[in-house]
C-alpha positions as CSV (number, residue, x, y, z in Angstrom):
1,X,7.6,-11.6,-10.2
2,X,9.0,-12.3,-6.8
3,X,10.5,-16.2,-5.4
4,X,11.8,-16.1,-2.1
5,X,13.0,-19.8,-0.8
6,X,14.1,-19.8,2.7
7,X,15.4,-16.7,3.4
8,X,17.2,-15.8,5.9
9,X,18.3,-12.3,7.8
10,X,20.5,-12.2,11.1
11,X,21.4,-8.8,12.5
12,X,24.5,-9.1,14.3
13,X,26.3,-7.1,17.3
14,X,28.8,-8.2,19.7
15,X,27.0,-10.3,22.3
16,X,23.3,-10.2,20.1
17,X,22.2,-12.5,17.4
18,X,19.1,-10.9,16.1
19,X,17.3,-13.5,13.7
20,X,15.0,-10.6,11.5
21,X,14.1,-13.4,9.2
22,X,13.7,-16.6,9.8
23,X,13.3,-19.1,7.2
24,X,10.8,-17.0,4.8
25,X,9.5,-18.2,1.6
26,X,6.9,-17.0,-0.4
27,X,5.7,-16.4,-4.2
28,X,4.1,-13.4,-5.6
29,X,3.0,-13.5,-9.8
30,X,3.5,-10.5,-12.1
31,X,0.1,-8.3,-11.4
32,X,-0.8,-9.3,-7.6
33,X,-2.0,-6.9,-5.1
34,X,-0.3,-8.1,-2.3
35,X,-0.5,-7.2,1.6
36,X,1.5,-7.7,4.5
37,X,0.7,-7.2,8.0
38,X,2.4,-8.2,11.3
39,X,3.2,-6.4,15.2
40,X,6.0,-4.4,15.7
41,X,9.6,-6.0,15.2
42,X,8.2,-8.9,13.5
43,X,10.4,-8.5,10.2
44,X,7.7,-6.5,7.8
45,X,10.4,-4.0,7.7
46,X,13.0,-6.1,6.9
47,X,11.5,-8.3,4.2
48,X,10.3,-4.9,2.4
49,X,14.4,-3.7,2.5
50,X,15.1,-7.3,1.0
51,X,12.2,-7.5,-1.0
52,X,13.5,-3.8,-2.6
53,X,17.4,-5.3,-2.5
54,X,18.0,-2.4,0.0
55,X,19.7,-4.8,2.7
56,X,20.8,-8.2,1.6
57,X,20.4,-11.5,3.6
58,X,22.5,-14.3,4.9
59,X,20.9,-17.6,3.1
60,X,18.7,-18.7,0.8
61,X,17.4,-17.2,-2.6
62,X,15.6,-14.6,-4.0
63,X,14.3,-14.8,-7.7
64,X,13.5,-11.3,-8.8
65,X,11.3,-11.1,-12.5
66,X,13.5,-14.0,-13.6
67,X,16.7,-12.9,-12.2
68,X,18.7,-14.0,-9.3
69,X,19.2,-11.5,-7.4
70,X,21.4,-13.6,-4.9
71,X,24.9,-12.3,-5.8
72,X,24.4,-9.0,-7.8
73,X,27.4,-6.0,-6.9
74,X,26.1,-2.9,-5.8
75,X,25.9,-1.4,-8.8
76,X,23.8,-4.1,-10.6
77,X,21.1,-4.0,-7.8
78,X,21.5,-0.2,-8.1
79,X,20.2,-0.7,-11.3
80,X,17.3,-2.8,-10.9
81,X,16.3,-0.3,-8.3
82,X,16.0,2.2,-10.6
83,X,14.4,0.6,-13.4
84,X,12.5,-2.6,-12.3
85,X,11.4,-1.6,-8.9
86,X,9.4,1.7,-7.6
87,X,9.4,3.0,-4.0
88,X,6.2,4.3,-1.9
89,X,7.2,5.2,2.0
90,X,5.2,6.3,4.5
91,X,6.7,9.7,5.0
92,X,6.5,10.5,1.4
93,X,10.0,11.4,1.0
94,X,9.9,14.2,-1.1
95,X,12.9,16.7,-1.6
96,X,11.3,20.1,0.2
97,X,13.2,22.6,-1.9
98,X,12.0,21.4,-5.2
99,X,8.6,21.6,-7.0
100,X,6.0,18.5,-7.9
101,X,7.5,18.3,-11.4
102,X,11.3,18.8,-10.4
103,X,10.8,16.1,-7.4
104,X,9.1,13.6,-10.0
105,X,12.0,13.9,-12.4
106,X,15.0,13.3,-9.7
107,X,15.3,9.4,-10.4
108,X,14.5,10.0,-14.3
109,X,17.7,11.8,-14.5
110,X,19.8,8.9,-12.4
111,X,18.6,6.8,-15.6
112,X,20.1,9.4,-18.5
113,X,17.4,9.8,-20.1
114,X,16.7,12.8,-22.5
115,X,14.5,16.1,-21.1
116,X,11.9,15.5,-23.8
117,X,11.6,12.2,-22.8
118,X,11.1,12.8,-19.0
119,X,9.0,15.9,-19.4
120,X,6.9,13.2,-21.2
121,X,6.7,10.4,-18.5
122,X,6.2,13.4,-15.8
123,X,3.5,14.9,-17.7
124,X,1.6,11.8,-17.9
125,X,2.4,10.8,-14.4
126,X,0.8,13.6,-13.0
127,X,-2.3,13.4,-15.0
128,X,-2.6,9.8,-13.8
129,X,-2.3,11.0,-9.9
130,X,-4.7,13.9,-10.8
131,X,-1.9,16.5,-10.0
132,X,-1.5,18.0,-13.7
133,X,-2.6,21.7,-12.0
134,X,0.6,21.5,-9.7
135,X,3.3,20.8,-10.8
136,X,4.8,24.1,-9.8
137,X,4.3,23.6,-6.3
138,X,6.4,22.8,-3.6
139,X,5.6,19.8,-1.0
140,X,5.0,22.3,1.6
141,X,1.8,23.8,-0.6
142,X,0.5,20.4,-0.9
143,X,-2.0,18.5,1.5
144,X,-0.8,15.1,3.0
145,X,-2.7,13.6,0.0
146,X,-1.0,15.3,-2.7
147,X,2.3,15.1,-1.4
148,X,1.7,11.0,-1.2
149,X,0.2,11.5,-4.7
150,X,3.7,12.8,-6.1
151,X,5.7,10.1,-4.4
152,X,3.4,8.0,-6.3
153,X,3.6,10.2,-9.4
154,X,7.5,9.7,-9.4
155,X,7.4,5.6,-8.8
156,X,4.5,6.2,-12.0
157,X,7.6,8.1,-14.3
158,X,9.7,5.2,-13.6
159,X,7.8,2.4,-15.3
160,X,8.3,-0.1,-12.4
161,X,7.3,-3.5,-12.8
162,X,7.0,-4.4,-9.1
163,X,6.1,-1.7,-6.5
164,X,6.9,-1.9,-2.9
165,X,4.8,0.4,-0.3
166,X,5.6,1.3,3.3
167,X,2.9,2.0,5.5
168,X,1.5,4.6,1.9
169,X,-1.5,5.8,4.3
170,X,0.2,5.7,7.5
171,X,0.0,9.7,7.3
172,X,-3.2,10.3,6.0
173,X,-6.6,10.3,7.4
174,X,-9.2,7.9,6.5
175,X,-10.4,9.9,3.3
176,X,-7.4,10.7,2.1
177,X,-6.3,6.9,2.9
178,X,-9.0,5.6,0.5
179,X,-8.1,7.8,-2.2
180,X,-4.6,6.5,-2.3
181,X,-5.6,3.2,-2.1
182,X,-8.2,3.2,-5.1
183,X,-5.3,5.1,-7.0
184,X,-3.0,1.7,-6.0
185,X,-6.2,-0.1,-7.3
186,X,-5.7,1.4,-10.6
187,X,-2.1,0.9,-11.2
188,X,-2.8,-2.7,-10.1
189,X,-5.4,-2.6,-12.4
190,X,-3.0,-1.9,-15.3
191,X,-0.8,-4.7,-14.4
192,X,2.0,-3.3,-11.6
193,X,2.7,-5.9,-9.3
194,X,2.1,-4.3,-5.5
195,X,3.4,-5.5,-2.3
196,X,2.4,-3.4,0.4
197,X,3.0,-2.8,3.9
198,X,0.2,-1.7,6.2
199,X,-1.3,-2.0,10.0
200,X,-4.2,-0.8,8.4
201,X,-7.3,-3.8,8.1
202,X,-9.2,-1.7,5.2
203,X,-6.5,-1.2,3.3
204,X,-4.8,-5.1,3.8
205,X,-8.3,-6.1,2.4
206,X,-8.2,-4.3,-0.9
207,X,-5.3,-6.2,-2.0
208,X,-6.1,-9.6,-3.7
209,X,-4.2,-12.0,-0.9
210,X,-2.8,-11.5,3.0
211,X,0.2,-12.4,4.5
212,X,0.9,-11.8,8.0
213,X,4.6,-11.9,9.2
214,X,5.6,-13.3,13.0
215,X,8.6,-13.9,14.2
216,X,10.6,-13.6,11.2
217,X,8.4,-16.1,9.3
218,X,5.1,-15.4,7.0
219,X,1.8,-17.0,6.6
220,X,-0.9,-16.7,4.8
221,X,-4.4,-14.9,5.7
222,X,-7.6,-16.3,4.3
223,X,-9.4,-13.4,3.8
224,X,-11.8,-12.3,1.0
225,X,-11.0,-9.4,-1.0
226,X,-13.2,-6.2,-0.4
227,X,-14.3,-4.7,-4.2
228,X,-16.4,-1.7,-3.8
229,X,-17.4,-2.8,0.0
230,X,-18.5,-6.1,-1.4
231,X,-16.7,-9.2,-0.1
232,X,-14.9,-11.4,-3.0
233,X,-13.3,-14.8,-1.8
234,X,-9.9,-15.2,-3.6
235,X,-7.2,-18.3,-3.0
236,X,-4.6,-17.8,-0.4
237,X,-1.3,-17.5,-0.8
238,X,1.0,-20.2,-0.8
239,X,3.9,-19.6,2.0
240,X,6.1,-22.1,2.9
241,X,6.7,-22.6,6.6
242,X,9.2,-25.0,8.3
């Protein structure tokens, strides 16, 4: 699903080189559950805006499902945005003035497609999110929980293949942080691929492998995977490091 060989990302002012990445490779298959962890300023950041072709970088390559995504114009990454690739960010991002359903169908109707269609993949959405009973309500009328719940909803609408999360508990407390990660569980479950940014330790250890970024670079973590508090051992990673 996702090849990156030897990426690299300078930042760039006047009298500052800032080397974000530095050399970063790494592999994730279709239908991984895939954490990333790392201190402040390390490049978690900036490998998720690569990863989600929302910033480019200066060398290497990046094979996105099957497609290099090296050279694309700003429309054609545009594109796979929109249809290959759904968003989850900390903060939620949800549009204030409009309700759950309104807020779900925003990127359906970037796409073109007809109401019926996206009344259908809303509808469904929100059952899968558990959020059928409000769709009429505004983010401001919703708990912390259920406003993360829509964001999810409207990644759900989209049909992504790959989905790329930002810190999705960093606003909730710890029940509410469980709940959105078993509802990650499930769409991994059903065969999203996820690649998920967190400083949380509970939640790194539900996905199936660890990586840990320093420095601009990424290793792997040998850590078991935690099913229903039980420890599972799983293979590692592979990262390549020079």
């Amino acid at each position: 699903m996702l090849e990156m060989t030897h990426i690299k990302k300078i930042y760039r002012t006047i009298s500052i080189e800032t080397h974000a990445l530095e050399d970063l490779s790494l592999s994730v298959k279709a239908g991984e559950f895939v954490s990333v962890t790392g201190p402040s300023g390390s490049g978690k950041t900036t490998f998720l805006n690569v990863a989600g072709l929302l910033d480019t970088f200066d060398s290497g390559s990046y094979i996105l499902d099957g497609k290099d995504v090296s050279r694309l114009s700003d429309r054609e990454m545009s594109q796979i945005r929109n249809r290959t690739i759904g968003f989850v960010f900390q903060s939620f991002n949800l549009i204030p003035d409009l309700n759950v359903f309104d807020n779900v169908d925003v990127p359906l109707r970037y796409r073109g497609l007809p109401a019926t269609e996206r009344k259908a993949r809303i509808e469904n959405a929100l059952s899968m999110v558990g959020l059928s009973a409000r769709v009429r309500h505004l983010p401001s009328q919703l708990s912390g929980g259920q406003q993360q719940r829509v964001a999810i909803a409207r990644v759900l609408a989209g049909d992504p293949k790959l989905i790329l999360a930002d810190e999705p508990t960093g606003n909730l407390d710890s029940a509410m942080s469980r709940e959105i990660m078993d509802l990650l569980g499930k769409i991994n479950d059903n065969g999203t691929t996820i690649v998920m940014v967190t400083h949380n330790a509970e939640c790194s250890e539900r996905a199936h492998r660890q990586l840990h970024v320093f420095d601009g670079r990424i290793a792997d973590v040998d850590r078991p995977r935690v099913v229903l508090g039980s420890p599972v051992a799983t293979p590692g990673l592979t990262a390549t490091l020079n």
